[in-house]
C-alpha positions in Angstrom: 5.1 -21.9 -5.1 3.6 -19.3 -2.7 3.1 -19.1 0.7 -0.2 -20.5 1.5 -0.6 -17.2 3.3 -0.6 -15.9 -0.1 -2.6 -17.8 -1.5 -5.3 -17.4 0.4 -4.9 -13.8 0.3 -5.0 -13.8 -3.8 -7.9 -16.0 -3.7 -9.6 -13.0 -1.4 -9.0 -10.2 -4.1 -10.9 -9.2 -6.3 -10.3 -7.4 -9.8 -11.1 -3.9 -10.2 -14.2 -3.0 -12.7 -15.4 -0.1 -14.4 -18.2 2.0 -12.4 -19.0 5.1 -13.8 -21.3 5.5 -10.8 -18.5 5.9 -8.9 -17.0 9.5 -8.7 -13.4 9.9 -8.4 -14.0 12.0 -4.9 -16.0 8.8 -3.6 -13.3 6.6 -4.6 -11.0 9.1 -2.7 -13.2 9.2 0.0 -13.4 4.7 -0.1 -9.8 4.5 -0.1 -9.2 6.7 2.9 -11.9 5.4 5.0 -10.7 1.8 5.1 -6.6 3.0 5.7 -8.4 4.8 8.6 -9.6 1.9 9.9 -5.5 0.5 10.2 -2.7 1.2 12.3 0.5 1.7 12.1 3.3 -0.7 13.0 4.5 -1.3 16.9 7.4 0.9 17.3 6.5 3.3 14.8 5.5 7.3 15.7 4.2 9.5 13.2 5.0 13.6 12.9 3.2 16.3 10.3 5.6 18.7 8.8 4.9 20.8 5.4 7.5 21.0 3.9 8.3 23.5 0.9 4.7 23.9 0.6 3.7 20.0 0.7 1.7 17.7 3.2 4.2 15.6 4.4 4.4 12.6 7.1 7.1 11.5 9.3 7.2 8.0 10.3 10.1 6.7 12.4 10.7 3.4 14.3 12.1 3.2 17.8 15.1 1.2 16.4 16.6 3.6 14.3 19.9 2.2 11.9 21.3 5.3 10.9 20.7 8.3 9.5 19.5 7.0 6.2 16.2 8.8 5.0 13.9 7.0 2.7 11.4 9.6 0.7 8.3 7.9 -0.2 5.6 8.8 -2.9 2.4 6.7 -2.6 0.5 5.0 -5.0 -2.7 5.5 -6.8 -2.7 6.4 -10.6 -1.8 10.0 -9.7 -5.3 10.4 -9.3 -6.4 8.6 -6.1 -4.1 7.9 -3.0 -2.6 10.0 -0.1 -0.4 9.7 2.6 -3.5 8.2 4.9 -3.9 5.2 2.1 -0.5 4.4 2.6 0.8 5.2 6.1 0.2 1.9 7.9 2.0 -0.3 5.1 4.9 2.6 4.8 4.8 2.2 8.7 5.9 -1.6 8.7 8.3 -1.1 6.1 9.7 1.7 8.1 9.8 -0.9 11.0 11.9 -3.5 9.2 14.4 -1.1 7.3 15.2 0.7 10.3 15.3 3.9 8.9 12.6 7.2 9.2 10.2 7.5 6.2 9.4 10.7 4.9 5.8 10.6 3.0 5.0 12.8 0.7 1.4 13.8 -0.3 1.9 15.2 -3.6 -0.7 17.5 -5.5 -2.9 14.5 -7.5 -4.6 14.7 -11.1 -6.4 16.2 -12.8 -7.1 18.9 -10.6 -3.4 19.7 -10.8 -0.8 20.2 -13.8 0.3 17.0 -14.6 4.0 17.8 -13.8 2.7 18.5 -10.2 3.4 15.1 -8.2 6.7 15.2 -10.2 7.6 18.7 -8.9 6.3 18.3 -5.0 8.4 15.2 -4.7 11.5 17.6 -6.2 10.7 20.5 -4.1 10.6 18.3 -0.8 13.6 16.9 -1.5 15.4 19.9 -2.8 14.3 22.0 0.8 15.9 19.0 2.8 19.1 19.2 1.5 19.6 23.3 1.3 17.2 24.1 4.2 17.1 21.1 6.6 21.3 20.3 6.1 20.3 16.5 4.9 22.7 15.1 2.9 22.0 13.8 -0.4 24.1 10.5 -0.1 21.6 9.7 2.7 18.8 10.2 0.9 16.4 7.2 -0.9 13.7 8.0 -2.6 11.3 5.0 -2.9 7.2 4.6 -3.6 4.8 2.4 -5.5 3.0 1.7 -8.7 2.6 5.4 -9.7 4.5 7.2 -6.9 7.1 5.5 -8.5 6.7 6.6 -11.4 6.7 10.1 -10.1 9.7 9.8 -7.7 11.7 8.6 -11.3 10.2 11.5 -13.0 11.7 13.6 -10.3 15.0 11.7 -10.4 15.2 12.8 -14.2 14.2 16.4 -13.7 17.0 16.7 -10.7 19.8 15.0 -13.1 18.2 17.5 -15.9 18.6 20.6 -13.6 22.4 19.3 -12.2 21.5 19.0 -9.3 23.0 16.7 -6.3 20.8 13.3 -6.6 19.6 11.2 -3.8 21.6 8.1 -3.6 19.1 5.5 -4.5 15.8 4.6 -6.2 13.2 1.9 -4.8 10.2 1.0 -6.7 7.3 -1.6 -5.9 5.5 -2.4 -8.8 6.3 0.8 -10.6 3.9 1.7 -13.5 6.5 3.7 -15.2 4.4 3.3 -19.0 1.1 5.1 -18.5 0.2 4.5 -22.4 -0.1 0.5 -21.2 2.7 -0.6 -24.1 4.0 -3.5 -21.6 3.5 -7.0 -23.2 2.4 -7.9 -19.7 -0.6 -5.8 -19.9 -1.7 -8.6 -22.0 -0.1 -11.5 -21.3 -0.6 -11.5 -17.4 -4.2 -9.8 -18.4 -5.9 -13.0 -16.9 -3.6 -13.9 -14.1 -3.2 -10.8 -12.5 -5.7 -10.6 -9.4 -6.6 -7.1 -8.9 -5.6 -5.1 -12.1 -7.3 -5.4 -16.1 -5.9 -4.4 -18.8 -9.5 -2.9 -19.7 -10.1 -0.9 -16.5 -6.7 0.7 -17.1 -7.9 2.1 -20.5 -10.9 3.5 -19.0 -8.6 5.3 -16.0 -5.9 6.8 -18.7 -8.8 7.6 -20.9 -10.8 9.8 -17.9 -8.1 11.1 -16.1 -5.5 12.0 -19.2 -7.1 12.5 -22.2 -6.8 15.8 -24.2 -4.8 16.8 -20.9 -1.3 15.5 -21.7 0.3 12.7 -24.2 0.2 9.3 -22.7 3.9 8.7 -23.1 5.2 12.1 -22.4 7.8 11.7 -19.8 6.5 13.5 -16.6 3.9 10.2 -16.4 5.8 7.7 -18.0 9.3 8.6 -17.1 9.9 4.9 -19.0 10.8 7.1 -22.4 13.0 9.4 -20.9 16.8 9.7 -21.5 18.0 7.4 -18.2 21.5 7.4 -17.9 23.4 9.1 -15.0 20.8 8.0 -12.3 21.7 6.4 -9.1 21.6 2.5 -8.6 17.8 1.3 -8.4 15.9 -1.8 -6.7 12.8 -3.2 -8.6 10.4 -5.2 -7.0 7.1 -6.3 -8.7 4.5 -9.5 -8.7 5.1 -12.0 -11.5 1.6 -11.7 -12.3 1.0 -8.1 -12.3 -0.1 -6.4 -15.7 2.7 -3.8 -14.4 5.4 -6.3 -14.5 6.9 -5.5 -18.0 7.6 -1.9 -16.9 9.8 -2.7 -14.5 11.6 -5.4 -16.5 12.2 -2.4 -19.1 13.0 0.1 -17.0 15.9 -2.1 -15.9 16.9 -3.2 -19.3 17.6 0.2 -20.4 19.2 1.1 -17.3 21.5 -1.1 -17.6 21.8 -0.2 -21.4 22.9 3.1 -20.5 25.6 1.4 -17.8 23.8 2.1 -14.9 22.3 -0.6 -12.0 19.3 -1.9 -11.8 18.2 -4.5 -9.4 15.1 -6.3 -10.0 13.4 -8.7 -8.0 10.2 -10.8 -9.6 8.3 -12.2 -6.9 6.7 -15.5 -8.6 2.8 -15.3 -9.0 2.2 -12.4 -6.7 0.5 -9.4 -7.8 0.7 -5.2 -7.9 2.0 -4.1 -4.7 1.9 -7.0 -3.1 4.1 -5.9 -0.2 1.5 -3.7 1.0 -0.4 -7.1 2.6 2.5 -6.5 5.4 1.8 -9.8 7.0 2.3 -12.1 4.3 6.1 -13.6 4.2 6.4 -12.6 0.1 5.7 -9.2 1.6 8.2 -9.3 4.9 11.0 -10.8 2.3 10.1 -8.1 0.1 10.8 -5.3 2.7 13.4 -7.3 4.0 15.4 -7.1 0.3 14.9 -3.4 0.4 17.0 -2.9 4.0 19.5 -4.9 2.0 19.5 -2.3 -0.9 19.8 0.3 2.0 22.4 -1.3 4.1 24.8 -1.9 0.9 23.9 1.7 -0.1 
């Protein structure tokens, strides 16, 4: 049973629906007019940097652990999302681990090459560890729904060119199948708060179509060889539409002999953890300073 935090939070939300009134700069615009309207977490400073060429935010706590860096890719679908969407919940979580945050505010679709968000997150971290001395067995990379996605994209593309790999992977609610083949997408169609099956279709459909194949592996990383990747923590909702990709992404992890934690939170929904008050949410940040701390 939930929290009754949680439950009155999930009986607050409201599932997405189809407005082609909508343009995708006005939903842009929507999104980073209410995370303007939050703050970030006591204890928490924030610091601008570009960094080969990217956007980037620093966010680092007063208490800081060690020198563990977690590199963060937001969610979004690729297409909306940015580093102000996201800056108040990666401020909390930056709180709890104890560790600074890099953010990362990758080029989004479809005004860039799809491979873009793959290649900023690559590029950012491949200028911290030959330009900024950062060692790569300090290094995390972590995001949400689609950032994940990305950030495991650029895990593949890093093994692919042999290069040195960060030492860890953390997704929340990754969306690592953008062709929607999950048996979640319809089994968990009606209990999943926010996100339909439906309005997913439409967003692939607008945002893909004669672009790129759904499957290919630069947005659904899902299909891509997976073996020699460092040890990963999956977190999603048990009654998210996304949840199946992160129960097959660990499957064929672990297939290939690799590790994969995952972590189901019962009857909580896509990204959850972003609600940063609820205790589902604190336990789930809490389980990822575990990952780090046995890292």
């Amino acid at each position: 049973m939930i929290s009754k935090e949680a439950q009155t939070a999930k009986s607050l939300l409201e599932k997405e629906v189809i407005n082609p009134a909508v343009s995708l700069e006005e939903e842009r615009a929507g999104w980073n007019g209410y995370a303007l309207t939050q703050n970030l977490a006591d204890g928490v400073s924030k610091k601008d940097e570009t960094i080969a060429g990217v956007d980037c935010l620093w966010l680092s706590p007063d208490q800081i652990i060690d020198e563990k860096l977690v590199i963060y890719a937001h969610g979004g679908g690729l297409v909306v999302g940015s580093i102000i969407t996201h800056r108040s919940f990666v401020s909390h979580l930056a709180k709890i681990i104890g560790r600074k945050i890099l953010m990362v505010g990758y080029g989004l679709l479809p005004e860039n090459d799809f491979s873009k968000p793959m290649l900023d997150i690559s590029d950012v971290y491949s200028e911290l560890i030959t330009k900024q001395n950062y060692d790569p067995q300090h290094i995390y990379y972590a995001g949400d729904s689609s950032g994940a996605a990305a950030c495991l994209s650029s895990l593949i593309n890093l093994r692919t060119q042999n290069s040195a790999l960060p030492n860890g992977f953390i997704a929340i609610s990754g969306a690592f199948d953008a062709s929607l083949q999950g048996a979640t997408m319809q089994s968990n169609s009606d209990k999943d708060p926010v996100l339909s099956f439906e309005v997913l279709q439409h967003w692939q459909q607008q945002y893909f179509k004669n672009k790129i194949a759904l499957d290919h592996a630069h947005i659904s990383p899902l299909f891509s060889e997976l073996d020699g990747l460092p040890a990963m923590l999956l977190i999603a909702g048990g009654d998210e539409v996304w949840l199946d990709d992160s129960i097959r992404l660990a499957d064929k992890v672990r297939e290939t002999g690799g590790a994969a934690e995952l972590i189901i939170h019962d009857e909580m929904w896509h990204v959850f953890v972003m609600d940063t008050q609820l205790p589902e949410s604190i336990l789930a940040m809490k389980q990822i300073k575990t990952f780090l701390d046995n890292g």
